[in-house]
N, C-alpha and C positions, 0 to 999 in steps of 0.2 A: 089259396089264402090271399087275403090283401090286407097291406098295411092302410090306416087311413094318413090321411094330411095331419091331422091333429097328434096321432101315436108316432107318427114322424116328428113332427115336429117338437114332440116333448122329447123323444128319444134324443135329436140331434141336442137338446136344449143341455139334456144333463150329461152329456158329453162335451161338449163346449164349455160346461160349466168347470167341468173337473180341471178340464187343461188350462183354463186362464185364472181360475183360482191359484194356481201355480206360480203366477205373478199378479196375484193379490185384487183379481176382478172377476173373479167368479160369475157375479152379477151377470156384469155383460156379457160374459157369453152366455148365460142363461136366457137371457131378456133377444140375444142375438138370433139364439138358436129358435126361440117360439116364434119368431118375425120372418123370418128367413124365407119361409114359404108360402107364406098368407095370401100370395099373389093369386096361389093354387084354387083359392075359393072362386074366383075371377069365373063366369059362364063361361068363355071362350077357352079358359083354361080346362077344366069340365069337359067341354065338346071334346075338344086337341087331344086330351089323354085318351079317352073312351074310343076315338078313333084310332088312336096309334096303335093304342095295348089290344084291340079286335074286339071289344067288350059292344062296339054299335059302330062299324065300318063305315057305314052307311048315312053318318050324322053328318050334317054340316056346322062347320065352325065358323062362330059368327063373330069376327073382329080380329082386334090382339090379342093374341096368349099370352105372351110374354108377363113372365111372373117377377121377377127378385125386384124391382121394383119400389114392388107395393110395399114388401117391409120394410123399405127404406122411409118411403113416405108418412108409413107407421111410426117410427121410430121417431121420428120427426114431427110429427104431430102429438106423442103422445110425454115425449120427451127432449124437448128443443135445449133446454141447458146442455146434456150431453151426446145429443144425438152426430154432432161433428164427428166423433169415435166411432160411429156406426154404419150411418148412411152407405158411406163406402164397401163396406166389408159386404154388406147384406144386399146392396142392388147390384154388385161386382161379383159375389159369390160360385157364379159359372163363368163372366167372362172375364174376368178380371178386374183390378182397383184401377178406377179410371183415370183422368187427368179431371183438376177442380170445375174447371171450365164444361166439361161435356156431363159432370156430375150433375153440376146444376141445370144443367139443360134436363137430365133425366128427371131431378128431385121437382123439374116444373109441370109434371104431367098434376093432370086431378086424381086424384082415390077413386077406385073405378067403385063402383055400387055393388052389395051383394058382400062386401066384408065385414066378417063378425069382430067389432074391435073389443077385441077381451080386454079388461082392466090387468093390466101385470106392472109389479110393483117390486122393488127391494130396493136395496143404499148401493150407490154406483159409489163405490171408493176407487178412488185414484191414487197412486204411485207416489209417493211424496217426494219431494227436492225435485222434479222433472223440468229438462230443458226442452228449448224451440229443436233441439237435434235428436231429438227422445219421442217427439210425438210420430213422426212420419215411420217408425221399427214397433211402436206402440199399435198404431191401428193395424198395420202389416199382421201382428202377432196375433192381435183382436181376429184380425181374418182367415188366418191359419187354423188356429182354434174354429170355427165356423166352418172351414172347408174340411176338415178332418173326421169334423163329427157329424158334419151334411154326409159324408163320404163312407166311413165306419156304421151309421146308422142303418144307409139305403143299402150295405154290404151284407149286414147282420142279419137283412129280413130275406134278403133277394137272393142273396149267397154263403150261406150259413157252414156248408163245407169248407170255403174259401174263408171264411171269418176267423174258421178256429184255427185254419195253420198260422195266422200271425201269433209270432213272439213278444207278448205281454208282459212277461213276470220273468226276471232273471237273479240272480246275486251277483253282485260288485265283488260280497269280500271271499266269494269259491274263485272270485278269476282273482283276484287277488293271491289267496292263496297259491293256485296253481300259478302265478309268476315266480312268486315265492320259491318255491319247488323249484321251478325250470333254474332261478337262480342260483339257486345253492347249489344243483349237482355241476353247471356251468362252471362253477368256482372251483368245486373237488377238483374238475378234469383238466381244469387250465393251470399254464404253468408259473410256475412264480418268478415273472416279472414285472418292471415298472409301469409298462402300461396295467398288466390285470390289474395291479396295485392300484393303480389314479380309477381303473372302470370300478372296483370296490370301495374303495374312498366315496367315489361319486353317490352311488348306489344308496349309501350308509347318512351323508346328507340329503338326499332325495327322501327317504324314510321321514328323517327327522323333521324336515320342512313342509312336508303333507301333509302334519298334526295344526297348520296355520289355518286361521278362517278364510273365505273365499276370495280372491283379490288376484290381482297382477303379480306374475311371477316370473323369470327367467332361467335358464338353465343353460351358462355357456361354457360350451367344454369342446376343448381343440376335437381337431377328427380323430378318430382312433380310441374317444375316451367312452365308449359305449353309450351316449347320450341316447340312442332311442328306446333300449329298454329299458332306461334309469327314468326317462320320462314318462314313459308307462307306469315305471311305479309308483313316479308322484303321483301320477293322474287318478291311478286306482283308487291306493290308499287316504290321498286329498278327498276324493267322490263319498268312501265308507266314511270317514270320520267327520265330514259335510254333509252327510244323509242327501249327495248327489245323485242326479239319476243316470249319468251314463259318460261317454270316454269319447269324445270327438276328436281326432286326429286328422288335419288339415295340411297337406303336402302340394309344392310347387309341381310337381312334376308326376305325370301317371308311372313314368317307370320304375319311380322310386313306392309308390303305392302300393305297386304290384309285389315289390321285392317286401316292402314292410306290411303289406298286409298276409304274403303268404306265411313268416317269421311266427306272427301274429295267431294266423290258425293253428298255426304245428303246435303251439302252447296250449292257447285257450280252446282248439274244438274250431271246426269250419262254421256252426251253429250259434257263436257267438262273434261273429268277424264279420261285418258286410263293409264291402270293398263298393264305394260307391261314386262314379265317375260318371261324364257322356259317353253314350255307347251301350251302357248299361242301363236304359231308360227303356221304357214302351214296348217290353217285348215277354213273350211268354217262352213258357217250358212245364213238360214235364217234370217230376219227381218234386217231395214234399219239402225238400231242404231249397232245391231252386226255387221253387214256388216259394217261399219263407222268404227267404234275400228279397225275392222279388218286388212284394208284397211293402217289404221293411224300406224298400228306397223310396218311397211313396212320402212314408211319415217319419223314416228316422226312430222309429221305435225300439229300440239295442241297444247291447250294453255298450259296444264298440264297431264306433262307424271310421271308416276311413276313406277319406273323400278329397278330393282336389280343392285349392284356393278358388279357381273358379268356381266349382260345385256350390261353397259357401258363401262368399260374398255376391256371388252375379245374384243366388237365391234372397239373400238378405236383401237386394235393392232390384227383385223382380215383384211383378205386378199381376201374374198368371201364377191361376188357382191350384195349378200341377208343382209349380217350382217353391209356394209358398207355402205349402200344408205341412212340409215338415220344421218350420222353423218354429214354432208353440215348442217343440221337443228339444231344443235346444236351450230353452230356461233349465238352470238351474243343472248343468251340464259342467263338464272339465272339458274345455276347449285347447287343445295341442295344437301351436303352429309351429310347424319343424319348416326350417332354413328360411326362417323370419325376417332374413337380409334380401330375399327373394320377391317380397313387396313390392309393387311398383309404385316408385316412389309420384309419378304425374296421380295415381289415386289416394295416397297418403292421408290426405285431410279427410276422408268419409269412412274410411277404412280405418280409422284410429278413433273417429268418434262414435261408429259404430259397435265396437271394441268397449267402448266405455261407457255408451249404452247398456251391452249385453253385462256387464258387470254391474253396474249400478241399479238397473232395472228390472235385470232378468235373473238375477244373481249368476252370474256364469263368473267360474272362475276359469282363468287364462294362462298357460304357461310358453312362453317364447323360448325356442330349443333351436340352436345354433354354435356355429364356431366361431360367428361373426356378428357379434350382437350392433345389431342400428341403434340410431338415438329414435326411442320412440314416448321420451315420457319428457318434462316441461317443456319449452318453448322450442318450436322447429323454427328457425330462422333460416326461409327461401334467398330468393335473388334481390327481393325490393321487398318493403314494408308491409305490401299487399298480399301477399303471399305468406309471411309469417304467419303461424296460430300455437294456438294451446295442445298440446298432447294429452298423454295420458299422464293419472297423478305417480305416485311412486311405483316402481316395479321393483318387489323384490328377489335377488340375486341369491340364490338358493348355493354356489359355491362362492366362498370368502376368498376375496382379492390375494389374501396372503396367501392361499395354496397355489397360487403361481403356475397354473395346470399347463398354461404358455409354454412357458419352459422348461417342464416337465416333462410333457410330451413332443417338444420339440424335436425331431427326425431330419430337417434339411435346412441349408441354407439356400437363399434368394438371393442371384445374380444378373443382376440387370445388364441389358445389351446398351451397346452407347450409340449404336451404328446400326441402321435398317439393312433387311437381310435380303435378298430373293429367293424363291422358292427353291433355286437349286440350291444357293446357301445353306439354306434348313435343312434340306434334304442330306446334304453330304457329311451334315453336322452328327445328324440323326444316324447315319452309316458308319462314323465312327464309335459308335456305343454299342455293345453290343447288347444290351436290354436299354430298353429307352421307350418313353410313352412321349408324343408330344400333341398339345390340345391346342385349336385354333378356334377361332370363332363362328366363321361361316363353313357351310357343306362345300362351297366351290373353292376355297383355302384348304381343307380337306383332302378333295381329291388329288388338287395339283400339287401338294407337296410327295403326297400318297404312292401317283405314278412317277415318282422322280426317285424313289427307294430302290435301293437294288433288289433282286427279288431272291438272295440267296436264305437260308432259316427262313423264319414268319415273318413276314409283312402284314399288318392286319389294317382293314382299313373300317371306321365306325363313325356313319353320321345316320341323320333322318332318310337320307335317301334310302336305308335300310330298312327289312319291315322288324315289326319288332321282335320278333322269333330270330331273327338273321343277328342282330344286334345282340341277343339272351345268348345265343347261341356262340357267338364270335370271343360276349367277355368271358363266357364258360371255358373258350379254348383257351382264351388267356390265362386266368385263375389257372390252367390247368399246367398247360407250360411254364409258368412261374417256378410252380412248385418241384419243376426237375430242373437242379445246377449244371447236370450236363447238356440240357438243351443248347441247341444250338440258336444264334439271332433273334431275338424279338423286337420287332420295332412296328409301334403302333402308332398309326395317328388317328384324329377321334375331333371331335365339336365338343361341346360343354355337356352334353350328355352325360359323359364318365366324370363328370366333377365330383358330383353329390351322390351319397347311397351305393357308391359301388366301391367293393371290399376286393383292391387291387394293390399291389404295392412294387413298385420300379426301383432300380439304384437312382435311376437320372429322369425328371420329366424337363420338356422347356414346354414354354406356356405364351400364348401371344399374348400381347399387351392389352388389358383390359382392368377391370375397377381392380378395389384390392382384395375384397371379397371374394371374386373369380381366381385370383391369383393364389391366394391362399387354399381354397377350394383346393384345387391343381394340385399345389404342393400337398395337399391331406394323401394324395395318391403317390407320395414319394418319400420312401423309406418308411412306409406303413406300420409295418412291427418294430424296427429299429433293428433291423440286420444288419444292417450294412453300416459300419465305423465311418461313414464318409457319404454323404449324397447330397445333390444340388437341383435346385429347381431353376433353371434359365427361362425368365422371361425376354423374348424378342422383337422387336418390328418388323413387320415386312415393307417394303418399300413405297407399295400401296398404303396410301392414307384410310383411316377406318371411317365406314359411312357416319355419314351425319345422326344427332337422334342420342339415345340411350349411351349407349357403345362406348360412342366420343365423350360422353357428358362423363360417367363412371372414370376413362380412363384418364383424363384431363383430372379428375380431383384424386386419383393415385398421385399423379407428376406435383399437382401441388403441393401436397406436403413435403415433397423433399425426400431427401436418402434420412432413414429411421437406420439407430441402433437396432432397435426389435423390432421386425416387422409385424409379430406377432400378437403383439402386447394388445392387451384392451384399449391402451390407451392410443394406440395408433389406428386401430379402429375408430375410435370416435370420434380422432381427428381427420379422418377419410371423409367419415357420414357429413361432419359440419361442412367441408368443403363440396364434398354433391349435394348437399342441402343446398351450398349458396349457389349453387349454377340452376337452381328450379326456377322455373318464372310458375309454375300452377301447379298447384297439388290436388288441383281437383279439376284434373281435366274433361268429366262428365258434367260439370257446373252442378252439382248434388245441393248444395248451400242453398244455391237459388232457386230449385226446384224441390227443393222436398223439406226445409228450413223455416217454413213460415207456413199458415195458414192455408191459402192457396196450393196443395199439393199437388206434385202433376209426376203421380204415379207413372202414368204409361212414360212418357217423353224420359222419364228418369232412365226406365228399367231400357230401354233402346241405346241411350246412352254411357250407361255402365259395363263394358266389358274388359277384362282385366289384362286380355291378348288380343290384339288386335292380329286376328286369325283368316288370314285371303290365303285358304286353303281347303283342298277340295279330297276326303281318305278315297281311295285308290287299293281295291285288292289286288296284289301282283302273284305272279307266278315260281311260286317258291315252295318245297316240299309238297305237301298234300291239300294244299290252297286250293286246288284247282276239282278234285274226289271234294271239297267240305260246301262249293260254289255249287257244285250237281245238287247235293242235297237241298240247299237255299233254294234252287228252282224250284227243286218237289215237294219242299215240305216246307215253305216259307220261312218269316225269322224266329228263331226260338233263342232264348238268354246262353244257353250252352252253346249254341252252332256260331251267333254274332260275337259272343266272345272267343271264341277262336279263330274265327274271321280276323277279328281287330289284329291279330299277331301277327298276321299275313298283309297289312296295309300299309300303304305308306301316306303320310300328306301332303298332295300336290298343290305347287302353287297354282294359282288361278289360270296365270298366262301362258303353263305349264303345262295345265290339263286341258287349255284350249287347242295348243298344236297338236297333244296328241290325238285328240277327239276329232279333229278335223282330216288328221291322215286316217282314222280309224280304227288307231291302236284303243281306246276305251272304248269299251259297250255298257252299257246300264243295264245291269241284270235286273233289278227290281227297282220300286221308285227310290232316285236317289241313291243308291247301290251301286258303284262301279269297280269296273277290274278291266287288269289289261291280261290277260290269256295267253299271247307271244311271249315266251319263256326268252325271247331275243331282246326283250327290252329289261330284261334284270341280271345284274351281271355277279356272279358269285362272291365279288370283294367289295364292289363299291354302290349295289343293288341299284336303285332305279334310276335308267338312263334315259334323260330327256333333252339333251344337248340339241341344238341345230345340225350340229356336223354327222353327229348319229344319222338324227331325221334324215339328210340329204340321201345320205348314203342306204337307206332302209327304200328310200323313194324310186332311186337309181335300180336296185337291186328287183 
């Protein structure tokens, strides 16, 4: 069989149609979809095909093929008031939305001869109240739409078995219900105390406040107060009562993903949960349910995605036709950002007006879930005048000020150090406790407090230098030893990792010095249930001054407020935020304003510049459990979605400078492109995982 160009092009038309109707322009993806490939008509295009597909091997192609182009040109010729919305989406449609500059270089070609310009017509309506910061997520969408159903189109005729395992059609209010369910037998079996009480309380205005129309929302409730599956059931029952189409949940951190996405499954079904990260891209598998997920990270088509801040916004200001096709699926969505204090605040300005785009434009309604709510709505006031802007308009606070949930769940006090420590200090401090977590900043604060522990009971030690299976596995033994009061010594030290998402609870933490956010964090992991009549969080200095950058910036506007009666309080939160607001000099350190705020778009140079982590790090398989049996299989049977996700557990991420001395002594091999491990079981050490020190190296050289 063969599809033609024309059954193509009508087919992708009324699929484009569908999805940008969704935010009220139908039209254009109609008018987008019949343009898109007109190039096709082209003789040289013609020749090119017939040659490739074997249909006349033997032909010569005579000129350019290159097709998208042309309906750009079309668009433009046949529709000059709105074809600025266009041009891009449809000559970019395989390589991506260009920058203005190389655009118009393409739009200057002639209209090659041999093109049928069919008359096509209807009412291009446009968005109404839209700003200069609304066009550049506008055509983005335009082009999603277009890449999705260029994409679903050429799938349905070419790959009709592959077509029908995507998940199309689901119900909101069956998962719904099924939380439902999950929460009420939760409630039977739990016992009656003040925390279940505030996570019930919670629960009960999360209901009530889902009944609102779409808009800006918050949800802040100390740790311990159940916030993530109360948020879920805003988000749900917000979606059914919104006639929304799905449940976006957006997470700083993959470890917490992982823990809130499997929570997630055990409820709703593994067939309604895709867990969507890097790592999890570009690869196949057998069976019909991986195939599904697979399939669904593509366009985001489900009822519930859970994906990383990078995943979203890098995708929201990417400019390639893979990272942009599911953002169409994100109108008219419940967007979850959990630990919303986690923003980087240098991206702030594009990230908040992005934010208020997708609510205004796309109708996405948003809910911010945190224990440490930022100021993210009127006026952000930076370090100088120029950096000041508008936020978002009202967000409202789904728990009343008067429930006081601060001090209600309140579990520890906050004792600050007056006097910087040394490691041994911390160290001996940490050996007078006999259960004690304490959290530092960097991996190499980590170790050296780590090896200065006596080694009698558990010493446990948890940073990135661990893979992530080492790390699952470590806080498992923790959780596990907690729970018997006749254990003997626990003393744990850790990086910021254990802040967020992990359901730990100590008599005593100390915490280095850092924003207040972090601080509090910390403390969420100190007297957790409220066992213990008596518990303190020590925050410290170490003698060493903290690097320059974020770090410093956060922990300098803790210092400046001063000693707080509450340090809990919302309102010392707020007076945190204004004080790191004022030390910002740029809140848009990709320059997005200038580059994607005016007419002149410059797509690509954007999407290069926006990245949320500035990540000089290279994953590393180590030699740990069955790592090494799962790396054979990788040889002989290449990547598949199941084998790289278990790989990932087994990785660690090296830095840059890191991976070059080991690569040069020849501790890494590259098993496939881009794929490395290190195979000597001598470089990963049971407590404190991957060793990459000098003093190691010498001593491995010597040997």
């Amino acid at each position: 069989m063969i599809q033609s160009n024309d059954e193509h092009q009508k087919g992708a038309a009324k699929k484009a149609e569908a999805f940008a109707a969704e935010f009220g322009m139908g039209v254009w993806g109609r008018v987008m979809g019949l343009l898109h490939d007109k190039g096709k008509e082209k003789k040289a295009f013609q020749q090119h095909i017939r040659k490739e597909s074997g249909l006349d091997v033997s032909i010569h192609v005579n000129g350019d093929y290159s097709h998208a182009y042309v309906g750009a040109l079309i668009a433009k010729l046949l529709f000059p008031k709105y074809a600025s919305l266009m041009t891009n989406p449809i000559a970019g449609h395989h390589r991506g939305l260009y920058d203005d500059g190389d655009l118009k270089e393409v739009l200057r070609t002639e209209l090659p001869d041999g093109i049928d310009l069919d008359k096509i017509g209807g009412k291009f309506d446009v968005p109404k109240g839209l700003q200069p910061k609304d066009l550049h997520h506008l055509q983005r969408f335009l082009f999603s739409c277009l890449v999705d159903a260029d994409f679903l189109d050429t799938e349905e005729f070419m790959m009709p078995d592959q077509h029908r395992i995507r998940k199309t059609s689901y119900d909101l209010d069956l998962l719904r219900e099924k939380l439902e369910s999950y929460l009420l037998q939760l409630c039977k079996n739990a016992p009656y105390t003040e925390v279940n009480r505030v996570r019930y309380e919670v629960q009960c205005l999360c209901r009530q406040s889902s009944e609102n129309k779409p808009g800006f929302y918050s949800l802040t409730v100390p740790t311990g107060g159940g916030k993530t599956l109360s948020s879920v059931l805003w988000a749900l029952k917000h979606a059914v009562n919104n006639h929304l189409h799905r449940v976006i949940i957006a997470i700083p951190y993959v470890s917490i993903i992982t823990q809130t996405a499997d929570v997630l499954r055990s409820i709703f079904g593994d067939e309604n949960v895709l867990e969507h990260h890097s790592g999890m891209e570009d690869i196949n598998d057998e069976g019909e349910l991986s195939q599904m997920k697979k399939l669904a990270t593509e366009n985001w088509d489900y009822p519930i995605v859970v994906t990383t801040n990078v995943q979203l916004f890098e995708s929201l200001f990417s400019n390639r036709s893979s990272d942009c096709r599911k953002l169409h699926n994100i109108t008219k969505s419940v967007l979850v950002l959990d630990e919303v204090q986690t923003l980087p605040v240098k991206y702030l300005l594009p990230i908040v007006d992005t934010l208020d785009t997708l609510q205004r434009v796309f109708g996405v309604s948003v809910l911010f879930t945190t224990a440490s709510q930022p100021i993210l709505s009127g006026k952000i006031v930076g370090a100088n005048h120029f950096t000041s802007f508008d936020a978002l308009p009202e967000i409202h606070e789904i728990i009343p000020s008067g429930m006081d949930l601060h001090k209600r769940l309140k579990r520890t006090t906050l004792e600050f150090d007056t006097e910087r420590s040394t490691y041994d200090e911390i160290a001996n401090r940490l050996a007078n406790h006999h259960r004690v977590l304490c959290i530092v900043n960097t991996r190499q604060d980590a170790k050296e407090i780590f090896s200065r522990l006596p080694e009698e009971g558990h010493r446990i030690h948890l940073s990135r230098m661990m893979c992530p299976d080492h790390v699952k596995a470590s806080i498992e033994l923790i959780i596990q030893l907690l729970k018997n009061e006749e254990e003997s010594a626990i003393r744990v030290v850790a990086t910021q990792l254990i802040e967020a998402g992990v359901d730990i609870d100590f008599p005593v933490v100390y915490r280095q010095e850092a924003g207040l956010d972090s601080v509090l964090q910390a403390a969420g992991r100190c007297n957790r249930e409220g066992k213990h009549p008596s518990s303190s969080t020590y925050v410290f200095a170490l003698q060493k001054t903290l690097p320059p950058g974020h770090l410093t910036q956060t922990n300098n506007a803790r210092i400046a407020i001063g000693n707080q009666d509450d340090w809990f309080a919302p309102e010392t939160m707020t007076a945190y935020f204004i004080q790191l607001y004022s030390r910002v000099n740029d809140f848009d350190k990709a320059n997005i304003k200038e580059l994607l705020y005016k007419p002149e778009m410059q797509y690509e140079t954007a999407a290069k510049s926006f990245h949320l982590i500035d990540d000089n790090t290279i994953p590393v398989i180590v030699n740990w459990k069955d790592s090494m049996n799962l790396v054979a299989q990788l040889k002989e049977n290449g990547v598949t979605y199941r084998l790289l996700k278990q790989l990932l557990q087994y990785s660690v991420n090296v830095r840059r400078n890191d991976f070059l001395k080991l690569k040069q002594i020849g501790a890494i091999e590259e098993i496939l492109e881009d794929i490395y491990m290190i195979s000597d079981s001598a470089f990963y050490d049971k407590e404190e995982g991957l060793i990459t020190t000098n003093h190691w190296l010498e001593e491995t050289l010597i040997l």
